[in-house]
N, C-alpha and C positions, 0 to 999 in steps of 0.2 A: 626389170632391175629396180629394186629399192631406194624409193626418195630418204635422203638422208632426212631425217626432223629438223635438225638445227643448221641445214644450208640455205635459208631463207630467211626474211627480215624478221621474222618474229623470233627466231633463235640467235640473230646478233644479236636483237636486243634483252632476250632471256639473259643470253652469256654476259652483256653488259652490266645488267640487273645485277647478274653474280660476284661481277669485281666492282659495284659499288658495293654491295652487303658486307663483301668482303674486309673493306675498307672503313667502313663503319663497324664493324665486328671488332677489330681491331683497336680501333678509338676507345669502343664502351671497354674492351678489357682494362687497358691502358687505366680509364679513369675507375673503374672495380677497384684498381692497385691502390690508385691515390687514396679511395674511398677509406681503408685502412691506416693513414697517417692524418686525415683529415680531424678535427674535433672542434671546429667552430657549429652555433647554434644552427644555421642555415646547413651544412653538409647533412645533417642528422633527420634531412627530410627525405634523401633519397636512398635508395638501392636496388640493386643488382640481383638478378635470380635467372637458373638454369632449370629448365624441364627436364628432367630425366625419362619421364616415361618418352618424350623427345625425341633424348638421348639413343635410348633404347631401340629404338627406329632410325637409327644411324643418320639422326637430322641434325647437323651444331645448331646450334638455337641461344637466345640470348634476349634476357626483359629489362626492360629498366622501369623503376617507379617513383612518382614523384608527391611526398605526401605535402597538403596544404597546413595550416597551422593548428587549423583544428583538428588533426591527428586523425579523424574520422574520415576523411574523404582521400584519396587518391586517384593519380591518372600514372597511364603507363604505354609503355608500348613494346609488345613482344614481336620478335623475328626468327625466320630458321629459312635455314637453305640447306640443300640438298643436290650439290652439283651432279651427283655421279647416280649412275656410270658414265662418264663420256663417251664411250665406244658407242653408235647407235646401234651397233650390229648383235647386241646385248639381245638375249631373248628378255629378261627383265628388265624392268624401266620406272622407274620412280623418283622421276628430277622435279623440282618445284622450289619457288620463292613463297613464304607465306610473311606477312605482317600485319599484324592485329593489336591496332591501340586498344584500350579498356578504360573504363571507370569504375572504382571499385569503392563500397562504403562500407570503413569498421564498423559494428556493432559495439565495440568499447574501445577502448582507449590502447590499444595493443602496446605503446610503446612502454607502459608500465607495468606490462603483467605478463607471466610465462605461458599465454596463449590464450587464442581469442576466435573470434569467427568473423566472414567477413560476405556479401554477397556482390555482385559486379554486372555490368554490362559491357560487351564489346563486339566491336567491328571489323571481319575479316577478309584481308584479299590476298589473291592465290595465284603465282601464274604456274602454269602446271603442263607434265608430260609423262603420261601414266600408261603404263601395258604391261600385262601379262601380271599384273599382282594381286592375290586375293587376302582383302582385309577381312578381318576379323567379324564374326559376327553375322555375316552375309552382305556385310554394307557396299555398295558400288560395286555391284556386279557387272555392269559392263566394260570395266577394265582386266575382267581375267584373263578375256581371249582377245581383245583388243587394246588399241590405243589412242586414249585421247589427250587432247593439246589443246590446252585453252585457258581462262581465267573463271575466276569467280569469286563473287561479294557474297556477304553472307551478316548478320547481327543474331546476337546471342544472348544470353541469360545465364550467371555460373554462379554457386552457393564454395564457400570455399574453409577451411578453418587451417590455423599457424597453432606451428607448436616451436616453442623456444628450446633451439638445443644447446646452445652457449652465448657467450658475450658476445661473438659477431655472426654467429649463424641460426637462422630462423629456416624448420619444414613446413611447407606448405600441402594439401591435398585438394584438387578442384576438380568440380564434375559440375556438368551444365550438358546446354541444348540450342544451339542455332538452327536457322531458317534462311535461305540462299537462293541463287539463281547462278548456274554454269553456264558459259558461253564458249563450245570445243569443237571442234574437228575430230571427227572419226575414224579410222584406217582400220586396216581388217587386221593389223598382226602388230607384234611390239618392238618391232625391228624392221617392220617393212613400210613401204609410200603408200599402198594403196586407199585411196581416198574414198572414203565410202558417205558422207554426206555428215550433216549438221547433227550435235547432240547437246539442242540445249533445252534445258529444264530447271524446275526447281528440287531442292533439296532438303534433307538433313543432315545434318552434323552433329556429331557429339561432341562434348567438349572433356578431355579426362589428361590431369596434369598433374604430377609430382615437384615441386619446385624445390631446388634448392637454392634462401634464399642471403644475399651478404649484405646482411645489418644489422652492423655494428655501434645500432645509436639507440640503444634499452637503455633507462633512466635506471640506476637501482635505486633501490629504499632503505636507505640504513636502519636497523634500529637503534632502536632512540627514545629517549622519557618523552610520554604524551604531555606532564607536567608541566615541564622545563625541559624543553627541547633547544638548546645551543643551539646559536646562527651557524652555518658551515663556513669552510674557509672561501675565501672571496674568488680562489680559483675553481671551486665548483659549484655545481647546480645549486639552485636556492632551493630549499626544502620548508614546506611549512612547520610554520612554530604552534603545535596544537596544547589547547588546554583541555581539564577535565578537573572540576572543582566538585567537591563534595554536595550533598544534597542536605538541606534542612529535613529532619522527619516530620510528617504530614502530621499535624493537628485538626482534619477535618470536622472533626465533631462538636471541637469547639464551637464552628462558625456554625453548624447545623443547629448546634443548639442554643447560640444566641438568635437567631433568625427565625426559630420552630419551637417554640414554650412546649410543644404537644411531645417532646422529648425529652429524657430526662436518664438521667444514668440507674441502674439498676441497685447499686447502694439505696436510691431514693424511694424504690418499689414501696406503691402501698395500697393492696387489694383496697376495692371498693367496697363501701358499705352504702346503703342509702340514708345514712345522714349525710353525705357531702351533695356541696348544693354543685353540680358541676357547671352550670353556665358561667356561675362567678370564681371558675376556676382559672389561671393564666393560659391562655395557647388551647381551651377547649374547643374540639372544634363538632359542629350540631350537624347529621344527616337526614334530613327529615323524611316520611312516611307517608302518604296518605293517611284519612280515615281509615281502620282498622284491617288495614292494610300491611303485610310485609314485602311485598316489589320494591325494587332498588328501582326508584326510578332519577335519573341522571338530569332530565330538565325538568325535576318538580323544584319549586319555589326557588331557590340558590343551591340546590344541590351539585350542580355542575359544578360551578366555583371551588367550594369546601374539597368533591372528588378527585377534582384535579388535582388541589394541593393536597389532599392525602396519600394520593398515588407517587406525585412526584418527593415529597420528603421520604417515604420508603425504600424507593429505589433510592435516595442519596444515602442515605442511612446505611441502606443493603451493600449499596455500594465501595463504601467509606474501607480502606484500609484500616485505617486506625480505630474503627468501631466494629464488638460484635454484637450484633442484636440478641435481646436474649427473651424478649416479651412483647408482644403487642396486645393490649389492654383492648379489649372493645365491652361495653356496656351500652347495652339495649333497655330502653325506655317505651312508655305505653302510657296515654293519661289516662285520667280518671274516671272516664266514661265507660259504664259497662261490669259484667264483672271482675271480680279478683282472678278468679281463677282463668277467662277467658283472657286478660290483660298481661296475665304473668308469660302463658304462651305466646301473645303476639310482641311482648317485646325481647325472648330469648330466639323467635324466628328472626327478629331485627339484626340481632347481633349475628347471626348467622348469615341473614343477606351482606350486609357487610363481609365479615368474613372472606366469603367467597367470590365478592366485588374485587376483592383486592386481589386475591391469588389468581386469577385470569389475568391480570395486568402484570404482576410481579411475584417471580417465583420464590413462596417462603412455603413450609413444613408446616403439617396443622397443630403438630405440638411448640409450636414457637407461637400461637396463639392463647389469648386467655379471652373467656366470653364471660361476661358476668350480666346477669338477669336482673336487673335496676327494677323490672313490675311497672307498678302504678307510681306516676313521677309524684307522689304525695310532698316530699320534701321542696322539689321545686316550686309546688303552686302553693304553699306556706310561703314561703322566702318572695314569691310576685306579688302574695297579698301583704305581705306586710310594705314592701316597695309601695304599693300603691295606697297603705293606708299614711304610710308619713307624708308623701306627695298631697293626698287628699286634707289633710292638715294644711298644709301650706297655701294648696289650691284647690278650691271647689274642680272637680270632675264628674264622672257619672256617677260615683258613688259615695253614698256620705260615712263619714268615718266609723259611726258605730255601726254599721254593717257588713263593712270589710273586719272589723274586731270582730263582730259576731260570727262570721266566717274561720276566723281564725282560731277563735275561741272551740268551736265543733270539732276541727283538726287537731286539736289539744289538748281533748276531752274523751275524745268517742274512739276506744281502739279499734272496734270492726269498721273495717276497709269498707265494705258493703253501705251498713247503717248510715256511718260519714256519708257518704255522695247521695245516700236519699237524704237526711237532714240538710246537707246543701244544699237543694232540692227544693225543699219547703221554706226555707230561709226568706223574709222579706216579699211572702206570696210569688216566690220561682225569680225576681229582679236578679237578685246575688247571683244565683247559678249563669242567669242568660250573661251576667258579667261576663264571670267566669269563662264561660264558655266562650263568647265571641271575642274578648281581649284577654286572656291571660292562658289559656291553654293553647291557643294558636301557637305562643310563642314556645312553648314546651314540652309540646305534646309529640309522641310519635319521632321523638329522637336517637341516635346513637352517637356514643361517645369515644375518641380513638385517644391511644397514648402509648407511647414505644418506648420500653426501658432498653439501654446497652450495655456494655464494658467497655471500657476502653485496653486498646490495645498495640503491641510495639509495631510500629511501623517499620515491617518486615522490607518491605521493597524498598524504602531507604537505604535498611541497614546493608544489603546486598550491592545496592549501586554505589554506596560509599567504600566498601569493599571490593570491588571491582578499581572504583579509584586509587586505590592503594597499592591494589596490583600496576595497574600505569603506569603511577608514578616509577613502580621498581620493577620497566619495559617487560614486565610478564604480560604481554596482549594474549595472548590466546586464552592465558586461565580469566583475565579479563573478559574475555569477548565471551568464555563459557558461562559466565556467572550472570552477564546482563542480557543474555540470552534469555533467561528464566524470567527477566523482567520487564523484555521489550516490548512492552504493549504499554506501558508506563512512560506517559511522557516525560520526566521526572529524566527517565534514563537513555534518551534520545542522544543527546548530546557527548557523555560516556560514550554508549554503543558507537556513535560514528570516530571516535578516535583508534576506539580499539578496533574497528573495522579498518581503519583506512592503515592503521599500523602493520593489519596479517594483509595487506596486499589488497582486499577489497574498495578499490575507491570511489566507485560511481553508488555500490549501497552507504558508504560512508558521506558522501555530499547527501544522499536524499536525506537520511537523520540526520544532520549540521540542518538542513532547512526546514525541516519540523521543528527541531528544539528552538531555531529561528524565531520560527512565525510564535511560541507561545511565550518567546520572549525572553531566550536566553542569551546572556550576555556573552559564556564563551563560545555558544557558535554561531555568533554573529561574527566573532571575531577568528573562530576558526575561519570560517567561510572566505572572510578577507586575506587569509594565510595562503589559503588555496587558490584564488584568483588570484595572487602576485606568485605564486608555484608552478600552476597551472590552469591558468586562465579561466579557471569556475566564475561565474558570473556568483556572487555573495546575494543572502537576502536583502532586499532594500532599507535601509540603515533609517528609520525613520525620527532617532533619533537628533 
C-alpha cells in the first residue's frame, strides 16, 4: 500500500510552510496596493515584481526590492509556492516552496532613464516533492520516473536588463547560472511510498525570469532652458538649474607669436636673400652641423635645445585653430671653408636635413615648405668681423684693429668667393684666417635657419559652440547636442556638450563633461555640477576656489 508523502512531519511542516507564504503573499499584495497611493521620498525606493515565466509553470510567486540611495545598489527577496496537486494519488507531482533573496547592482541610474541593465547575485532555498515530471531541456532526470522529497540550497550569478513601459510599470528579462547541493529521499513512483534510499548530490540551475515589475517612482525630466532653467514648484522634485554661456573665439596665435619671434604672419613673408644678417634677426633660431657635414645630429653643441623648441612651436602652430600655416621658411648655411661650389651643396643638403627632421615628428606637406640655399655664410662673417673690430677699438683682444679692417676690406673688394678665402688666407702671414677660423666661424658656420609664416583665421569651433548655445537657450537640445557633437574633442565645448547631454536623458555622460570642463576651469560647470549634487546627489568637482 502507498505511503502518503505528506503524512509525516516533514509534510506538516511543508503544509505549514504553505499557510505562512500564504499569509505573507497576501501582506506583500496589500502593500503593492498602498505602493500606488504612496509619493513620499523613502516609498520611491521599493517595489514589487511577478515572474511570469513563473507564472507560466502555474507557481504564484512574488518579489519585493529594496533600492538604497544610491539608486545603484539593491536587495530583495523572491518567493513561489506551489501547493498542488494535493491529492498524492496524482501520478504528477510538483509541490515546492522556493525563497531566494538577491543583491543586485544597476549599471546606471535606472530611475531616471527608459531602461537600463543590471547584474546580481542570490541565494536559493527549496523544500520540494517532485515525481513523474520531465523539465525541459533534459534537466533533472531523475524525477521522470520517480520521486523525490527534500530541500536544497544553491548561490547564483544573473545579468539582467529593464525596460520602462509606463509611469508605474517596468519589464524585466534575467538569465543566470547557480551551483547547489540537494538533500531528498527517493521512492520508486510519484504517487507511491516506496523508499528506495538517499539522493543527494550536487547541482545546476538555471536561472531564466520574465518579471513584471510595480514602479511607480521614475523621476521624469522636463524640458526646460539649459539657460535659465526656473526653480520648480516647491511640491515637486528639485531639478538642476544648468547653464551654458557662450565661448570667447580663440586668439591663439597671438600668444604664439608673442612667445615665438620665429613666427610671423604671412602678410610679413619675405624670401631670403643673403644680404640679411640672420643671427641678428628677432626669434632666429641656429641648427648647427658638423664640419662639412649634413647629419642632423640632436646632441651636437645645443642642438637638442633649439630642436625641441622648433618641433614643439610647430605642432602649436599646426595645431592652432585659429592659425593656417602657410610656409615654413628653412635656409641652409655653409662657411667659408672650401669651395663655392662644394659649400653651395653642403648647405642646401642642410636645409633638407632639417626639412625632414621635422616631418618625422609633425605631419606637414613638402609643398608647405620653402628651402632656400644661404651657400657660403659670407654675409655673417663680415657683420662678426666688424662686431669684433669696434670691440677691438674699445679693448685690446687678439686682434689689432687694422687687421680685422684688412679683412674686411678683402670682403668688399674681391667678388670671387674662391680668391676671398685664399686672400684671407694670406692676410697677416695666416694670424687673421686662424682668427677667423677658431673664434668667428664657429659661431656661424654650418647653420640652418627656420621661420613659419600663417593666416589667421575664424575660429570655427567657437562659432559652432556658441551656436549650439543658442540652440539651449531656445530647449532645442538635440539640434544642440548634434552641432557640439562635431566639436567634442574641444575642450571649449565640454561644458555645452554636458547640458545638452543631460537634457536628451543622457546623465552619467553629462556629469563626466561637467568634470572636464571642471577640472580646466570652468565656471558654469563647477556650478552645474553643484546643481546636480543637490538634484541628485553627484559628488561636484572640488571648488578650489
Amino acid at each position: 500500500m502507498a505511503v502518503r508523502s505528506f503524512k509525516n512531519p516533514i509534510s506538516t511542516a511543508f503544509c505549514a510552510a504553505e499557510s505562512l507564504f500564504m499569509r505573507i503573499s497576501r501582506c506583500l499584495l496589500v502593500a503593492a496596493c498602498l505602493l500606488l497611493s504612496i509619493t513620499t521620498t523613502h516609498a520611491q525606493k521599493v517595489n514589487v515584481r511577478n515572474n511570469l515565466a513563473y507564472d507560466a509553470a502555474l507557481t504564484p510567486n512574488l518579489g519585493v526590492e529594496l533600492r538604497f540611495d544610491s539608486a545603484h545598489w539593491a536587495i530583495g527577496l523572491n518567493a513561489g509556492l506551489r501547493p498542488w496537486p494535493t491529492d498524492d494519488s496524482e501520478t504528477k507531482k510538483w509541490r515546492h516552496l522556493l525563497l531566494a533573496p538577491e543583491l543586485r547592482h544597476w549599471t546606471n541610474d535606472s530611475t531616471f532613464i527608459s531602461r537600463g541593465s543590471y547584474w546580481g547575485m542570490n541565494l536559493v532555498y527549496s523544500h520540494y516533492n517532485v515525481g513523474n515530471v520531465h523539465f525541459p531541456l533534459g534537466l533533472y532526470p531523475a524525477v521522470r520516473h520517480h520521486r523525490l522529497q527534500g530541500d536544497l540550497a544553491a548561490i547564483g550569478a544573473f545579468y539582467g536588463y529593464s525596460w520602462r513601459l509606463s509611469r508605474l510599470f517596468r519589464l524585466e528579462a534575467e538569465l543566470g547560472m547557480g551551483v547547489g547541493y540537494t538533500w531528498a529521499k527517493k521512492y520508486e513512483c510519484a504517487h507511491c511510498g516506496t523508499y528506495l534510499g538517499r539522493d543527494d548530490k550536487p547541482f545546476l540551475v538555471p536561472k531564466l525570469a520574465l518579471n513584471i515589475v510595480l514602479d511607480p517612482h521614475r523621476r521624469e525630466v522636463p524640458a526646460q532652458p539649459a539657460v535659465t532653467v526656473l526653480p520648480p514648484e516647491p511640491s515637486r522634485p528639485v531639478e538642476p538649474v544648468l547653464t551654458a554661456s557662450p565661448v570667447i573665439p580663440a586668439t591663439v596665435g597671438d600668444r604664439l607669436l608673442a612667445d615665438n619671434p620665429v613666427l610671423a604672419e604671412y602678410k610679413d613673408y619675405r624670401p631670403y636673400d643673403n644680404t640679411r644678417i640672420l643671427r641678428k634677426e628677432k626669434g632666429a633660431l641656429f641648427v648647427h652641423f658638423a664640419l662639412d657635414s649634413h647629419e642632423l645630429q640632436h646632441d651636437y653643441r645645443d642642438n637638442a635645445l633649439t630642436l625641441d623648441r622648433i618641433i614643439d612651436i610647430t605642432r602649436q602652430i599646426m595645431a592652432d585653430s585659429a592659425s593656417n600655416v602657410r610656409l615654413i621658411q628653412i635656409v641652409g648655411l655653409a662657411s667659408i671653408e672650401g669651395t663655392v661650389r662644394h659649400n653651395e651643396q653642403l648647405a642646401a643638403n642642410r636645409a633638407v636635413a632639417l626639412k625632414e627632421y621635422i616631418q618625422q615628428r609633425v605631419s606637414t606637406p613638402d609643398d608647405m615648405y620653402e628651402l632656400a640655399n644661404g651657400a657660403e655664410a659670407w654675409t655673417e662673417l663680415r657683420d662678426q668681423l666688424a662686431d669684433a673690430l669696434a670691440e677691438a677699438k674699445v679693448t685690446p683682444g687678439k686682434m689689432q684693429p687694422d687687421a680685422l679692417q684688412a679683412a674686411i676690406d678683402v670682403i668688399d673688394t674681391e667678388p670671387d668667393l674662391n680668391r676671398r678665402e685664399q686672400q684671407l688666407r694670406r692676410l697677416n702671414g695666416g694670424a687673421t684666417y686662424r682668427y677667423i677660423r677658431e673664434d668667428l666661424l664657429p659661431q656661424q658656420r654650418n647653420s640652418g635657419y627656420l621661420r613659419i609664416y600663417f593666416d589667421r583665421v575664424p575660429d570655427q569651433a567657437a562659432a559652432t559652440i556658441n551656436e549650439a548655445c543658442q540652440l539651449i537657450s531656445q530647449t532645442k537640445y538635440q539640434q544642440a547636442l548634434n552641432l557640439l557633437q562635431q566639436v567634442r574633442h574641444d575642450q571649449r565645448a565640454q561644458n555645452a556638450l554636458g547640458v545638452a547631454l543631460y537634457m536628451t536623458g543622457q546623465h552619467d555622460q553629462a556629469v563626466g563633461c561637467f568634470q572636464r570642463a571642471a577640472a580646466n576651469g570652468n565656471a558654469d560647470a563647477r556650478q552645474n555640477l553643484r546643481e546636480l549634487e543637490k538634484a541628485r546627489k553627484y559628488k561636484p568637482f572640488p571648488d578650489n576656489n
